[in-house]
C-alpha positions in Angstrom: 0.0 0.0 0.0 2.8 2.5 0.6 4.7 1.5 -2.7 1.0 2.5 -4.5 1.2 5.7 -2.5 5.0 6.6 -3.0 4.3 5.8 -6.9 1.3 8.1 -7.3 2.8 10.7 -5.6 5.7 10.1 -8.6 3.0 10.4 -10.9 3.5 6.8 -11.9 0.1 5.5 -11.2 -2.9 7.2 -11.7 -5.1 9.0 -8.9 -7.9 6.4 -9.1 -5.9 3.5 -9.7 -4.1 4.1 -6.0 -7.5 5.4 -4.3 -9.2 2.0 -6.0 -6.1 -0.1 -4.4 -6.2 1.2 -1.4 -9.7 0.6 -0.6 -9.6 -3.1 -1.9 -6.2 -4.1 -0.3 -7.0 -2.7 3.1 -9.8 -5.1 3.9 -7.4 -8.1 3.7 -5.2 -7.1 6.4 -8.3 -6.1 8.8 -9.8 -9.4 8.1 -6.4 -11.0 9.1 -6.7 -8.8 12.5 -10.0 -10.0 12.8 -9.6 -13.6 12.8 -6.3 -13.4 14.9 -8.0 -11.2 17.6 -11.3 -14.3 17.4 -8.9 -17.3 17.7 -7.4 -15.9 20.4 -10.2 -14.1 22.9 -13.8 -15.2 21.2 -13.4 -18.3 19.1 -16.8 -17.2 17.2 -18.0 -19.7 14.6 -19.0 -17.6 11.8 -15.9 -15.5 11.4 -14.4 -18.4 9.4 -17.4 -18.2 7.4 -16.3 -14.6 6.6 -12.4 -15.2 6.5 -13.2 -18.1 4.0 -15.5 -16.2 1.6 -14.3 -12.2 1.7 -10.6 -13.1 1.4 -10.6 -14.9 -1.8 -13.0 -12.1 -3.7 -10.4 -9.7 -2.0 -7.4 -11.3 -3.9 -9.4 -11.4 -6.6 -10.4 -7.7 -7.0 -6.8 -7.0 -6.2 -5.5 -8.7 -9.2 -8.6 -7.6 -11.5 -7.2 -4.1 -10.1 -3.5 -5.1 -11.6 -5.1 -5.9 -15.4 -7.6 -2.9 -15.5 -5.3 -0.5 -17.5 -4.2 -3.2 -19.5 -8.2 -4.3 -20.4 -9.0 -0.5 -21.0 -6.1 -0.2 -23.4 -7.1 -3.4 -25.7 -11.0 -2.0 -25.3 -9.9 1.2 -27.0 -7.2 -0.5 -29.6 -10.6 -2.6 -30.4 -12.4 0.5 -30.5 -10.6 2.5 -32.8 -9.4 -0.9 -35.0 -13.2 -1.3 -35.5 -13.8 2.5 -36.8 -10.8 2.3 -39.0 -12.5 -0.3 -40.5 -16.1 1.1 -40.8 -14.2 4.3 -42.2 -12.3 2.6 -45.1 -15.6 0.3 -46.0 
């Protein structure tokens, strides 16, 4: 989180791109506090419920996160591929 911080502030990443990261990588490391904080004082049955069913959409956003500028930069090479070849027909 504070290499996506450091990089924005170098204008290598863009503003949304690091807010977006941020908010998706910082529930992982709560729900790691959570379940450490219930093993040890609570021992509640449903927080491995949670645990098992939040952290893997988590990892999932994070690396959906990773290919988003790559998937918006084939979408608009499709784009303007497809009006080149409207223009020339």
């Amino acid at each position: 989180m504070a290499l996506i911080a450091y990089l924005t502030m170098k204008d290598k990443v863009h503003l949304w791109q690091s807010i977006a990261g941020q908010l998706i990588v910082l529930p992982a490391p709560l729900l790691q506090l959570m379940r450490l904080v219930d093993r040890h004082f609570f021992d509640l049955t449903y927080t491995n419920y949670l645990y098992y069913g939040l952290l893997p959409l988590i990892n999932m956003a994070t690396v959906v996160l990773c290919f988003f500028p790559l998937i918006v930069i084939f979408v608009k090479y499709l784009k303007s591929k497809a009006l080149n070849e409207e223009v020339e027909a």
